[in-house]
C-alpha positions as CSV (number, residue, x, y, z in Angstrom):
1,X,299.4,72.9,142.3
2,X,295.8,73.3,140.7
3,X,295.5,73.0,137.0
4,X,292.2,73.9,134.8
5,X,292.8,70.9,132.9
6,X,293.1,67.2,133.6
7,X,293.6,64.0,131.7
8,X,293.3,60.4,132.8
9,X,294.2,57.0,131.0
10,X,292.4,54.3,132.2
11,X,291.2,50.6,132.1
12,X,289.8,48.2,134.6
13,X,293.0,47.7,136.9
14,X,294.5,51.2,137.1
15,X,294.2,54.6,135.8
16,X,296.4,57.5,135.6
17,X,295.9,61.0,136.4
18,X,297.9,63.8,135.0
19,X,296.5,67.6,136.0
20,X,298.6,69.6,133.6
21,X,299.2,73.5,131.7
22,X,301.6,74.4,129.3
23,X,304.8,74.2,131.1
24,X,304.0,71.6,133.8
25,X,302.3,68.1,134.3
26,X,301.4,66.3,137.5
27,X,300.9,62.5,137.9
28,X,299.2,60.5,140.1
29,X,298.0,57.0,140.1
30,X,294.7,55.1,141.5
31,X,294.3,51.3,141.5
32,X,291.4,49.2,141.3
33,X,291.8,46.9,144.6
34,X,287.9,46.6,145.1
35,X,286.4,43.0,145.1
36,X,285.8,43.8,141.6
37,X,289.0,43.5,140.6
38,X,290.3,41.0,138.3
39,X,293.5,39.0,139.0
40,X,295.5,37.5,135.8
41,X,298.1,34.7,136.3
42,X,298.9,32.1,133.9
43,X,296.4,30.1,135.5
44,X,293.4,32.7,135.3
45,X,293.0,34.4,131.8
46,X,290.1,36.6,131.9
47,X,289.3,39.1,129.1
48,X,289.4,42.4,131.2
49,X,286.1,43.3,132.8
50,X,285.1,39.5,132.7
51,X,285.1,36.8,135.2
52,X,284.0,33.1,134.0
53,X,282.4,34.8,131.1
54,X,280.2,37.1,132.7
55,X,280.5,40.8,133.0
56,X,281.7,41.5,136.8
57,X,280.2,44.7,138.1
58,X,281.5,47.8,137.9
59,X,284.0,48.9,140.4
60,X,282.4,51.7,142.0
61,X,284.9,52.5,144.8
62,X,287.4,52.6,141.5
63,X,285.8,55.0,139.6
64,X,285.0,57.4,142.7
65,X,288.4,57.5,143.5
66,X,289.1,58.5,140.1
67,X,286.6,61.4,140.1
68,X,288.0,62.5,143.6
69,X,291.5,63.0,141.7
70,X,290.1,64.9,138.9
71,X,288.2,67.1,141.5
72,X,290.1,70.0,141.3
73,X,290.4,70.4,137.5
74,X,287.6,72.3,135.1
75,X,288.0,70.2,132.3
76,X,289.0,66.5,131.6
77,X,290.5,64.4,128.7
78,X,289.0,60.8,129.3
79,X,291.3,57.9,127.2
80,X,292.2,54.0,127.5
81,X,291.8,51.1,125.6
82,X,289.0,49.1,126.6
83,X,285.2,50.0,127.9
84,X,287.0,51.4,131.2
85,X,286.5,55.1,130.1
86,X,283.5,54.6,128.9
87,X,281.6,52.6,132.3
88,X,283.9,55.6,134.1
89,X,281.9,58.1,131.8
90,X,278.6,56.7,132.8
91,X,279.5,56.6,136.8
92,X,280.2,60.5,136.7
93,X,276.6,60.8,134.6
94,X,275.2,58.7,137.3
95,X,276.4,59.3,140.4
96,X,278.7,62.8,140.0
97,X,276.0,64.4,137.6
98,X,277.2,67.9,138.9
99,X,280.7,67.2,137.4
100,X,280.1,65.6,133.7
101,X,280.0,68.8,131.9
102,X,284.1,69.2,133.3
103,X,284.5,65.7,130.8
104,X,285.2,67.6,128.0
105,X,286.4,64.5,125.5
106,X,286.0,60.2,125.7
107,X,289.1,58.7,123.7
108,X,290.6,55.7,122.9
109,X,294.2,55.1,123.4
110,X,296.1,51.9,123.7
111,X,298.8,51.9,126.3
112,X,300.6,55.6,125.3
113,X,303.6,57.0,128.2
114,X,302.5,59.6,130.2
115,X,304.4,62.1,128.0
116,X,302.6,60.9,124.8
117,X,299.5,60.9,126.8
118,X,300.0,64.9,127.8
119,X,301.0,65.6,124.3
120,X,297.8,64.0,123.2
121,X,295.4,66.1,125.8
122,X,297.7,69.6,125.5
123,X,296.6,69.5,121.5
124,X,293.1,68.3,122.2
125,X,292.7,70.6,124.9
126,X,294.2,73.6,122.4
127,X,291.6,73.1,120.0
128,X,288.7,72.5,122.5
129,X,289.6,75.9,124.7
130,X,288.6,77.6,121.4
131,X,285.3,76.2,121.8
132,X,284.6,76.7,125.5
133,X,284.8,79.2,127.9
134,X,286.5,78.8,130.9
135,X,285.1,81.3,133.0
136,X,284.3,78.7,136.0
């Protein structure tokens, strides 16, 4: 099922995508499993997004798999932590310029459930519609 709006939590190692009206919500989940990706153990404590103290690159593959899953909606609700949403944010400006209007909102949340995290986007996404049309 297609829904016009869309919201996904993210930070470096995975992100969740929940397409969603006001009755229904629909999950799916992407990894990051790109060489990029940052492995923590008790022996390897990196800051997230950092190896050895340097900034690893951004995880490309990560982020388009990310937009592929938000394809279908109109509008998006961005949220997570960390700088995840916001090197996400600059991929789609970069490389999906076509789609960046459909990111409606960039947020910071910590680590919410998916039904907080719905909650969160229905009320945004209540008091945003008022401002946009959604004629597309």
């Amino acid at each position: 099922m297609t829904h016009y709006h869309a919201v996904v939590w993210l930070d470096h190692q995975k992100a969740k995508i929940i397409h969603f009206n006001a009755d229904q919500a629909e999950a799916e989940k992407v990894a990051a499993h790109g060489p990029n990706h940052l492995i923590h153990n008790q022996h390897h404590e990196h800051q997230a997004g950092f190896r050895d103290g340097r900034k690893t690159p951004v995880d490309r593959h990560y982020y388009e798999a990310i937009v592929a899953a938000l394809s279908d909606a109109k509008a998006w609700l961005v949220v997570g932590p960390g700088g995840a949403k916001q090197e996400f944010a600059k991929h789609v400006a970069e490389h999906a310029p076509g789609l960046k209007d459909r990111m409606v909102g960039v947020e910071t949340a910590d680590h919410p459930s998916d039904a907080q995290v719905v909650d969160h986007a229905r009320r945004f996404f209540k008091a945003a519609d008022r401002m946009r049309s959604q004629s597309a």
